[in-house]
N, C-alpha and C positions, 0 to 999 in steps of 0.2 A: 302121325300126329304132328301138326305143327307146334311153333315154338310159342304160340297166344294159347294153345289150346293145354298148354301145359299149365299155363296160370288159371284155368278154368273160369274163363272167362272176364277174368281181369285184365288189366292192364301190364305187360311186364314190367318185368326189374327191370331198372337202366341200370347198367354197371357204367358209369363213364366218367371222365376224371373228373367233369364240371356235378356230378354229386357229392354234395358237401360233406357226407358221411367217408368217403371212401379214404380218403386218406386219415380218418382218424385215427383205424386201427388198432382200438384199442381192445382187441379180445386177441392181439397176437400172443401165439405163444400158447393159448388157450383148445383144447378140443371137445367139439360139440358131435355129440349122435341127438339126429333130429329125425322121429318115426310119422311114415306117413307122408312120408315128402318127396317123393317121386313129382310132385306138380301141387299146385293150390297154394294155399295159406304154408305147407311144408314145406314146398320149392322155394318160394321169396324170402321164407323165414332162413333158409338155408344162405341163401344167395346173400342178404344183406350180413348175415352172418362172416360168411367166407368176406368180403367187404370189410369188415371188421378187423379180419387177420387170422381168424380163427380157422385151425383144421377141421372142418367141418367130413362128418360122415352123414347122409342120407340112407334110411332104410325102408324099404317099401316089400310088399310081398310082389309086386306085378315089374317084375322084370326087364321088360320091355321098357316100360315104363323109367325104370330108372335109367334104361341105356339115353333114352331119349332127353333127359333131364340133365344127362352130363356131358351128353354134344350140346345141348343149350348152352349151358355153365362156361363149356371152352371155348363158346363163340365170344362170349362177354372177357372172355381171361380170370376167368373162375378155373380154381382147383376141384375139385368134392369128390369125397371118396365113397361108393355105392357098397349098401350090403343088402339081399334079399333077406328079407324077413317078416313073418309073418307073426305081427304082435298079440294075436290070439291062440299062438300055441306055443303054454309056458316052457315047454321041452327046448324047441327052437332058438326061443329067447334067450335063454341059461347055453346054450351053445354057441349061438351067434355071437354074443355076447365077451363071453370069456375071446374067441377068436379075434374080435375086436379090437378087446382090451389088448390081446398078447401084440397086433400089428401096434397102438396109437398108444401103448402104453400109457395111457389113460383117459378119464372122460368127465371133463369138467363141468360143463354143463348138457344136460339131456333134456327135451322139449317131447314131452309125450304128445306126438301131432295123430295119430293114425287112432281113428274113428268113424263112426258113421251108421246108418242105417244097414249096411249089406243087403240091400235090394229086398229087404221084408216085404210083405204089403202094406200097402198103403193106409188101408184102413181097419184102425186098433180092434176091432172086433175077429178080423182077418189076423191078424198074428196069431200064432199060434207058440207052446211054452217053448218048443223049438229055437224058433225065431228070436223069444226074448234072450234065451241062453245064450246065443251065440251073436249078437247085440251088448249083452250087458260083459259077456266075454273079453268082448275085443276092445269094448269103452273103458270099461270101471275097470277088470282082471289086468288087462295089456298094459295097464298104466302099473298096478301094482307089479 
């Protein structure tokens, strides 16, 4: 995966000193878990974050995925610290979690990112209660 296809199709983050944000800094001192951010609207949101000053953790369930997102991060002179997780299984969550907590000793702000259709079909008569559970699981549940 290249490093545009991480942004899904956006535009990257420019980390660079001539961004007016980046020296502001003001979330230093501060630590963020940001779900779902292996890449997209999660990765930027991470990135401007860390920009910020903030200890940022990224948590994604697709592995790869995050490896890839944090050799991005360290080309820009991004820190980000990666946790697999998958926000639809509340076990995991209350696991990872606590683990988390015990490395960053704590978690200031948290951006529930990780959503989506999970590849359902496409058309609502095709879904089936399956489908909806495990949808409204990983949307509405993963947040709670």
């Amino acid at each position: 995966m290249t490093e545009q296809n991480l942004y899904a199709g956006a535009a990257p983050v420019t980390l660079s000193e001539t961004d007016p944000g980046r020296g502001c800094r003001r979330l230093l001192g501060r630590t963020v878990l940001i779900t779902g951010a292996a890449r997209g609207i999660g990765f930027a949101t991470a990135a401007r974050l860390g920009a910020e000053g903030a200890q940022v953790w990224i948590a994604d369930r697709d592995e790869q995925a995050l490896a890839q997102a944090l050799a991005a991060a360290r080309t820009h002179g991004l820190t980000l610290r990666t946790l697999v997780l998958d926000s639809s299984d509340a076990t995991e969550v209350r696991q990872r979690l606590a683990a988390t907590l015990a490395l960053a000793g704590r978690i200031d702000i948290l951006v529930n990112n990780a959503g989506g259709s999970l590849h359902t079909p496409y058309l609502f008569l095709e879904e089936s209660d399956e489908d909806w559970a495990r949808v409204m699981n990983l949307n509405l549940m993963g947040a709670v």
